[in-house]
C-alpha distance (Angstrom), angle and dihedral (degrees) to the residues before:
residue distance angle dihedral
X1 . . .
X2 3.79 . .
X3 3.97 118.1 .
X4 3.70 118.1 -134.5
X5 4.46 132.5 166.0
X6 3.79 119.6 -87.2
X7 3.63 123.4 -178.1
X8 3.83 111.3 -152.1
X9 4.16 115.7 -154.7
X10 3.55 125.8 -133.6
X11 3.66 146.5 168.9
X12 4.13 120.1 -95.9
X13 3.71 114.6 -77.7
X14 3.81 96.9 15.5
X15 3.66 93.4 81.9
X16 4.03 90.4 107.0
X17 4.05 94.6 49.3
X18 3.84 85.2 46.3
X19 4.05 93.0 55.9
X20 3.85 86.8 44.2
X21 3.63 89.0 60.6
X22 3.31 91.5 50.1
X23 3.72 102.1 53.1
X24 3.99 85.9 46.7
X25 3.73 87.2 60.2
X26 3.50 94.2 45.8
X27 3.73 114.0 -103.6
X28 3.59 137.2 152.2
X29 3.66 147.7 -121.3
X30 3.76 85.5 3.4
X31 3.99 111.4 -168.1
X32 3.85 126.6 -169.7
X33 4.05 103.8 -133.5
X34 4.11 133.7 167.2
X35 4.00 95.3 -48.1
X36 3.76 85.7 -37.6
X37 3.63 136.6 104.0
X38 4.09 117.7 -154.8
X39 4.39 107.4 -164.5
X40 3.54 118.9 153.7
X41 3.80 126.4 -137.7
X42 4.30 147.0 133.6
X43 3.83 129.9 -73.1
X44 3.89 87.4 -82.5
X45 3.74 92.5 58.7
X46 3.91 92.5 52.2
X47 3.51 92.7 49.9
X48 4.24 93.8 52.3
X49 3.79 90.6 47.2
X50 3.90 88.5 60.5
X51 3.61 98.6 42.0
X52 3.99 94.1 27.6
X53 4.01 111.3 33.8
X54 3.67 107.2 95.5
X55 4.17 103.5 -172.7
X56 3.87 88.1 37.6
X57 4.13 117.9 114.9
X58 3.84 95.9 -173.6
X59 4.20 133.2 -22.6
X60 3.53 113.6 -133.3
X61 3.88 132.1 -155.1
X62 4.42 107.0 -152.3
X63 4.07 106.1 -138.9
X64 4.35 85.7 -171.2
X65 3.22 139.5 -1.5
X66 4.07 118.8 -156.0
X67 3.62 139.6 154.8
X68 4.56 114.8 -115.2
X69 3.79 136.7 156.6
X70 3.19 110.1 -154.1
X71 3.94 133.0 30.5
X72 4.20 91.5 -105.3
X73 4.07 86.6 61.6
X74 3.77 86.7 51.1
X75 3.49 93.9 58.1
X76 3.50 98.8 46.2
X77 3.82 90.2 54.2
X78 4.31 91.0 42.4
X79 4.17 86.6 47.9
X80 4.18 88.0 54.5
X81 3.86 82.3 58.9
X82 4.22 108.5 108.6
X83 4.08 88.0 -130.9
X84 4.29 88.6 -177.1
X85 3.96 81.3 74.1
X86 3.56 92.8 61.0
X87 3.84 109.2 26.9
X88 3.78 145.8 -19.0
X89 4.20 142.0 -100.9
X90 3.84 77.4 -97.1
X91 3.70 105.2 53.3
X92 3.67 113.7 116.1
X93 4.18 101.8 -138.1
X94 3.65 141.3 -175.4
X95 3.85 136.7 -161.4
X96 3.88 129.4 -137.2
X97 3.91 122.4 178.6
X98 3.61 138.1 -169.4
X99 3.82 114.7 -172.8
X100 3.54 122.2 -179.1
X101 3.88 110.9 174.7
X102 3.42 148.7 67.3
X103 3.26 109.6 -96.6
X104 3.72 96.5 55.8
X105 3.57 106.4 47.4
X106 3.96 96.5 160.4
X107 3.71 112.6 65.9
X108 3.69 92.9 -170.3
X109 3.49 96.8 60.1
X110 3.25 95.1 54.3
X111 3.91 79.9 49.8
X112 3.51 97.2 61.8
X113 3.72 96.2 36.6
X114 3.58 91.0 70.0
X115 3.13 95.1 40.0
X116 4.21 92.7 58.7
X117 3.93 75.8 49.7
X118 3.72 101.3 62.9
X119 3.95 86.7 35.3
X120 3.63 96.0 46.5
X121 4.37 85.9 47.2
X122 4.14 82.6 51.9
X123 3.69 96.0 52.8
X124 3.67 96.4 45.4
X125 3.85 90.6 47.5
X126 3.52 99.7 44.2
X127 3.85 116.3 -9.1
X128 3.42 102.7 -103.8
X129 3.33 139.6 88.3
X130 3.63 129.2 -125.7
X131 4.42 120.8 -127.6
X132 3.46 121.0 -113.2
X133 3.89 107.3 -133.8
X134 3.55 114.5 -155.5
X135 4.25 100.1 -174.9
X136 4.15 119.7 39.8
X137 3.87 95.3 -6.2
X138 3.70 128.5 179.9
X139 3.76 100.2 -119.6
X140 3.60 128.4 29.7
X141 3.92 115.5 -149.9
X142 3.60 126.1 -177.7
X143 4.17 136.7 -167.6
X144 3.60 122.3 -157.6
X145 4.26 112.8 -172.8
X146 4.01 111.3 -168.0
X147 3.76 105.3 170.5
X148 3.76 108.4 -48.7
X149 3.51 86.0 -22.4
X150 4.00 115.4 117.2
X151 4.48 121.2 -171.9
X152 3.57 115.2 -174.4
X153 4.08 109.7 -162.2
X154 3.02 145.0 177.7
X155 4.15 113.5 -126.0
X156 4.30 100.1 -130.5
X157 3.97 91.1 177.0
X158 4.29 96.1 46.0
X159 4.26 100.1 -172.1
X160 3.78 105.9 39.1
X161 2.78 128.3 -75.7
X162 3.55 99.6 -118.0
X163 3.54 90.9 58.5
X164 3.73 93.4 96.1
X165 4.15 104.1 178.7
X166 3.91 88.0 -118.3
X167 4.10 103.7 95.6
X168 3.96 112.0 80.5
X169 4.14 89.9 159.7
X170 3.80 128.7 43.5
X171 3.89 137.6 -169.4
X172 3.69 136.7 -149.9
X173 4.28 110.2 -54.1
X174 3.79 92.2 -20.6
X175 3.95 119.7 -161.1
X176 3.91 114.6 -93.8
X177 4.20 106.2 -107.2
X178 3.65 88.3 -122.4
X179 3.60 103.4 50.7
X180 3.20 84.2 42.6
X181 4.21 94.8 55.3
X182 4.00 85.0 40.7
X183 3.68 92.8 58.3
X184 3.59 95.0 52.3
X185 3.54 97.5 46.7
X186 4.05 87.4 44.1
X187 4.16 77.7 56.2
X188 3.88 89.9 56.8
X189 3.52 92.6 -111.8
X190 3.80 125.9 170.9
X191 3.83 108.0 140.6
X192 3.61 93.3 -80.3
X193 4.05 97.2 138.0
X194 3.92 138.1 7.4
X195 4.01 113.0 -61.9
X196 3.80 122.7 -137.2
X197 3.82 132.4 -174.5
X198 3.69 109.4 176.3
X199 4.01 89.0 -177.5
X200 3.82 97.9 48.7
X201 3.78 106.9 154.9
X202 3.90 110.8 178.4
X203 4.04 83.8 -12.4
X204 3.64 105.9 -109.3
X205 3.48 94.3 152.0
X206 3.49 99.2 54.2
X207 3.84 92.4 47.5
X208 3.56 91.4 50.1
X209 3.93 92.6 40.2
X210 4.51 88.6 56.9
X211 3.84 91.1 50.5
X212 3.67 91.8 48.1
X213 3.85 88.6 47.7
X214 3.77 95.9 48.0
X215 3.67 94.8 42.0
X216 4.32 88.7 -119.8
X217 3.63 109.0 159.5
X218 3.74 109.4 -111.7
X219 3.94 90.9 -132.2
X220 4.09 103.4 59.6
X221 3.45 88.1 98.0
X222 3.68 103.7 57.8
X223 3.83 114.9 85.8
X224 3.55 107.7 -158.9
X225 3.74 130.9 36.0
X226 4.03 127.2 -171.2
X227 3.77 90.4 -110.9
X228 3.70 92.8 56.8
X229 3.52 88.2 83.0
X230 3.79 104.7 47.1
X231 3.68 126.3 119.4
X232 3.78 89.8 -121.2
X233 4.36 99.5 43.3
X234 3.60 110.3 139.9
X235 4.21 101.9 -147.9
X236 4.13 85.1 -173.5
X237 3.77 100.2 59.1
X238 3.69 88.3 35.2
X239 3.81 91.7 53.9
X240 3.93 87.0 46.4
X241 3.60 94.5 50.9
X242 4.10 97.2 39.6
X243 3.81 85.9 47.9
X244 4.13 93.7 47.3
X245 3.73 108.7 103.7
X246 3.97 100.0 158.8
X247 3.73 87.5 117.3
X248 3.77 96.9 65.2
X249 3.30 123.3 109.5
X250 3.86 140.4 -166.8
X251 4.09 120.9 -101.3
X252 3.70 113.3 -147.4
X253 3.99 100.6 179.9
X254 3.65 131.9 57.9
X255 3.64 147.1 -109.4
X256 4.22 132.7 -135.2
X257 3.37 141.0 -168.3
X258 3.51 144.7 171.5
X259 3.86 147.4 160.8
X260 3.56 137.4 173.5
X261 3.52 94.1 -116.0
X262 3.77 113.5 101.7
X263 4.19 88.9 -163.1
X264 4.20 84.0 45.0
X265 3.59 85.4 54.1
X266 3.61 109.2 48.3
X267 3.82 92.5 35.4
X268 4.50 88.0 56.8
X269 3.95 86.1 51.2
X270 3.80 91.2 50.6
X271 3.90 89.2 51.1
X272 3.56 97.9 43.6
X273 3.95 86.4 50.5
X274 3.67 90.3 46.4
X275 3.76 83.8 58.1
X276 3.78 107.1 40.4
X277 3.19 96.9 -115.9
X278 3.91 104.5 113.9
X279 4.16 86.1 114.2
X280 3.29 92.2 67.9
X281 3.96 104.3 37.4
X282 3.79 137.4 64.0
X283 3.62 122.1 -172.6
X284 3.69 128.7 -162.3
X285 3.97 129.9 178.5
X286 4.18 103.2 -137.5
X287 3.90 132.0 123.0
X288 3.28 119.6 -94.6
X289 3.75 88.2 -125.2
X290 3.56 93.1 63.2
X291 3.96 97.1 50.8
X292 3.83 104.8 129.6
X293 4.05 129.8 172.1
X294 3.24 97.9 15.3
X295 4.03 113.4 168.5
X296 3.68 102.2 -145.7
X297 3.33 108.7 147.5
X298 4.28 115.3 141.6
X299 3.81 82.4 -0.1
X300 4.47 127.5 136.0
X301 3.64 110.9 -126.4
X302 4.14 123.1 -173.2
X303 3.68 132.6 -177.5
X304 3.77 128.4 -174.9
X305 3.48 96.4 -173.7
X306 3.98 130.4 -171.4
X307 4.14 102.5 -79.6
X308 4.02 95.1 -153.2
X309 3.46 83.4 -139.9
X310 4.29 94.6 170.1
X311 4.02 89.9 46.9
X312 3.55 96.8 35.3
X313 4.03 88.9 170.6
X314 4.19 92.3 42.3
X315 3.91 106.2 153.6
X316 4.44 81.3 -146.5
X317 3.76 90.2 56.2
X318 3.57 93.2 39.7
X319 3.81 97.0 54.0
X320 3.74 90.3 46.3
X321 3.56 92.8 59.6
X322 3.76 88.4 50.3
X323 3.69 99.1 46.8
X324 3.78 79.2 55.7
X325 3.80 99.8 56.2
X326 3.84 77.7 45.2
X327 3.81 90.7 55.8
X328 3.90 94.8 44.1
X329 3.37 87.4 49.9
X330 3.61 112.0 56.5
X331 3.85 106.8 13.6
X332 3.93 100.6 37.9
X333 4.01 97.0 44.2
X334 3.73 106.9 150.9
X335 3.79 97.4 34.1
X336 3.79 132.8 104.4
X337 4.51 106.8 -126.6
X338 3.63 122.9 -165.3
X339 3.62 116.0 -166.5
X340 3.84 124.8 177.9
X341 3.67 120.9 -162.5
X342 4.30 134.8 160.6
X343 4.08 88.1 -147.2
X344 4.02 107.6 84.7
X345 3.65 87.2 -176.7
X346 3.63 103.1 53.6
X347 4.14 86.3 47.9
X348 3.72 90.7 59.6
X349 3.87 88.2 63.8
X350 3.82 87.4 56.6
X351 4.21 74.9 83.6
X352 4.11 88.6 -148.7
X353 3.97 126.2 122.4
X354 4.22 102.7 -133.8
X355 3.31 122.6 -137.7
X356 3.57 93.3 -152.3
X357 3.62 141.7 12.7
X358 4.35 131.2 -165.8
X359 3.70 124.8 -163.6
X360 3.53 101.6 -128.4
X361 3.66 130.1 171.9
X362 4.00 121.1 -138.2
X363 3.56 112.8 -173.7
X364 4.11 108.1 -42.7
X365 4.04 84.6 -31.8
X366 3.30 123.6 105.1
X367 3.34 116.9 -137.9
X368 4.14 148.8 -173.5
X369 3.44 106.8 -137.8
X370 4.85 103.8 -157.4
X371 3.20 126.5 -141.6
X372 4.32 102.2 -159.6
X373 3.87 116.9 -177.6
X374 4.38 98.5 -144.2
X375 4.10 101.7 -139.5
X376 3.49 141.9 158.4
X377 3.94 125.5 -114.6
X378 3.63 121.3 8.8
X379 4.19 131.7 -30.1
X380 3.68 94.3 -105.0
X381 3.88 99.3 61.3
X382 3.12 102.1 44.8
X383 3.52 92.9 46.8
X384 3.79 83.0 49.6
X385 3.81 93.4 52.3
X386 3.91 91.7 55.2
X387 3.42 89.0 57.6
X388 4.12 114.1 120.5
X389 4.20 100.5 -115.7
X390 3.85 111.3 -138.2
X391 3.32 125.9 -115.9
X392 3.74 129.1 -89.2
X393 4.11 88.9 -113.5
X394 3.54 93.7 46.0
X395 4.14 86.4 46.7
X396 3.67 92.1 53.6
X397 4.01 95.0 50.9
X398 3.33 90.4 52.8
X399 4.19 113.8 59.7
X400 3.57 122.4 -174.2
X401 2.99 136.5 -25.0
X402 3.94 91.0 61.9
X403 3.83 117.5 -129.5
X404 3.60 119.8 -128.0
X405 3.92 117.3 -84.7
X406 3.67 112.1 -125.9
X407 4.09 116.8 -131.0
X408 3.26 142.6 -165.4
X409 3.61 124.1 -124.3
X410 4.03 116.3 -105.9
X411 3.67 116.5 -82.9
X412 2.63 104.5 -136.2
X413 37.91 126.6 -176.3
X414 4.27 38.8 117.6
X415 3.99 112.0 -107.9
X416 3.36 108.6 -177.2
X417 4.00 128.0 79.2
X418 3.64 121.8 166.9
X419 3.50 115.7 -164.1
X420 4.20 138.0 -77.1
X421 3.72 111.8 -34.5
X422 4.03 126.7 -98.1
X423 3.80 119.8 -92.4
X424 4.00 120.3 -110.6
X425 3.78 113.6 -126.6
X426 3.70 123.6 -170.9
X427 3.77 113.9 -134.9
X428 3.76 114.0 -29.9
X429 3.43 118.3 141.7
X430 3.65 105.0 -60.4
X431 4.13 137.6 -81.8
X432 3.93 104.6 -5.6
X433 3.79 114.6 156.2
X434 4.40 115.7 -98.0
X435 3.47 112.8 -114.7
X436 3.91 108.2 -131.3
């Protein structure tokens, strides 16, 4: 099959984890742009990035690519576009844009300009004039303005792509599905230890954490995608590709969650039901000052914790974040935690030195996203004990007094239905398995 560009969307920071994905599923000439990736490859590639790309929003295919400054040289260059190839007078259509520049500095403008230019195209062709379809169109188009720079797309995926199909409850400013995917893979996380998050909410994290684990494409349970409904959709390879689960794989550990919110609680085990994933996932409502026992050792914990963003200095929000440090501290020793937050402040009362820190944005927020390294004892020996030893030659050449050792720095349709869901236990002592 014939190659042709795509430019896959992301959120900031994740534009590395994004072209990662993208070589794993076999693209080419992948380059990292402004939360954007641009790879090219065949129909069968654009189909696996929408059912496959986990830190992906939307994957675009450009019709034409010019150069304008104002919104009347955009329409000229959008009515030279042969529309027929791409739709008819009947197509219902929509419009997104995304202008960043100076000369433009009203995106929907430049939204309606084009589409007078597609309309315009219509009624010269045939007379009529095609509808613009705000909800469930038939076509998705997109513009993208960098400078003087002007993209005109078509939208493959439609809804976001972090939309997956799988959430039927929500909770108070819940974590996008795709940042949320993106951090864990940014975490180095394949399903290689037990999972906790001890601040679930409606348990996007631990959704996102099983499919990761098992290898399930993030997309299976979305039923309609954007290039469903072009002239040229292929419903055979589609089927084949929807249908292909050779790149599954089994998940031997488990994952926890809690929160002290009853509503968080019930609305994470009506996602992970949603998504099949009930096998894999017990949820418990407890504080996370009154974890105790917890077996972490080798294990991935993440936390996206309120911010307190209005009462940046709030002596509730602070404590919390310090009864957290307190909880990483003493009942997850021996696990790696990632916590992201936008309040600097209220991480400092977390009372742990990071090893490693990522700009990420959540939302408009800005946020730090932590790496922490959970040990016992104090900093310096267990920074000492991951020191490399030398060798016994290298020992022996050297006679007292002992040079320094050198060290790294610490590393830091749907088809699937796994079982009857977990139980929900108020307090208790913490994460211990359900027994079906």
């Amino acid at each position: 099959m014939k190659e042709f560009p795509m430019l896959a969307k992301t959120f900031k920071g994740l534009e590395e984890v994004l072209a990662g994905e993208l070589t794993e599923l076999g693209a080419n000439n992948i380059q990292i742009e402004r939360r954007a990736v641009s790879f090219t490859g065949d129909k069968t590639i654009l189909y696996r990035a929408n059912l496959c790309l986990r830190t992906a929003s939307r994957v675009l295919v450009p019709i034409v690519s010019f150069t304008a400054r104002d919104a009347d040289e955009v329409y000229a260059h959008a009515k030279e576009v042969d529309w027929a190839e791409y739709m008819s007078v009947n197509t219902g259509f929509s419009i997104d844009s995304t202008v960043y520049s100076e000369e433009f500095r009203h995106s929907k403008y430049v939204t309606y300009r084009v589409k007078d230019a597609i309309a315009d195209w219509w009624v010269a062709k045939e007379g009529k004039r095609p509808n613009v379809q705000l909800t469930h169109p038939d076509l998705y188009l997109n513009v993208h303005i960098a400078g003087t720079r002007v993209t005109l797309s078509l939208d493959s995926s439609g809804e976001s792509l972090h939309k997956r199909g799988y959430k039927v409850a929500a909770t108070e400013a819940p974590i996008s599905e795709a940042l949320a995917a993106g951090m864990l893979l940014m975490a180095g996380w394949k399903g290689q230890s037990d999972f906790y998050d001890p601040m679930c909410g409606s348990g996007t994290f631990l959704i996102e954490a099983s499919l990761i684990a098992q290898n399930i494409a993030p997309g299976l349970f979305r039923q309609d995608y954007a290039f469903m409904h072009w002239p040229d959709f292929n419903a055979d390879l589609w089927e084949e590709i929807y249908n292909d689960d050779s790149r599954e794989r089994a998940f031997t550990h488990h994952i926890y969650g809690s929160d002290a919110s009853y509503y968080a609680v019930q609305a994470a085990l009506k996602n992970i039901k949603s998504a099949g994933q009930t096998r894999f996932i017990d949820v418990h409502q407890i504080r996370i000052q009154e974890l105790k026992d917890i077996h972490a050792q080798g294990a991935l914990v993440m936390i996206n914790p309120p911010y307190g963003e209005r009462l940046a200095q709030d002596k509730d929000v602070l404590r919390l974040y310090q009864d957290m440090g307190s909880a990483l501290k003493h009942q997850f020793t021996g696990a790696t935690a990632w916590v992201i937050s936008s309040n600097e402040e209220a991480l400092k009362c977390i009372g742990l030195k990071p090893n490693k820190k990522v700009h990420l944005l959540n939302g408009e927020l800005d946020c730090l996203f932590h790496c922490y390294e959970l040990f016992q004892g104090e900093r310096k020996a267990f920074v000492q004990s991951r020191e490399k030893p030398k060798r016994t030659s290298e020992r022996l050449e050297h006679p007292s007094p002992r040079p320094r050792a050198q060290h790294s720095p610490a590393q830091g349709p749907v088809r699937h239905s796994h079982g009857p869901g977990s139980d929900t236990r108020r307090g208790g002592k913490g994460f211990g398995r359900s027994r079906q």
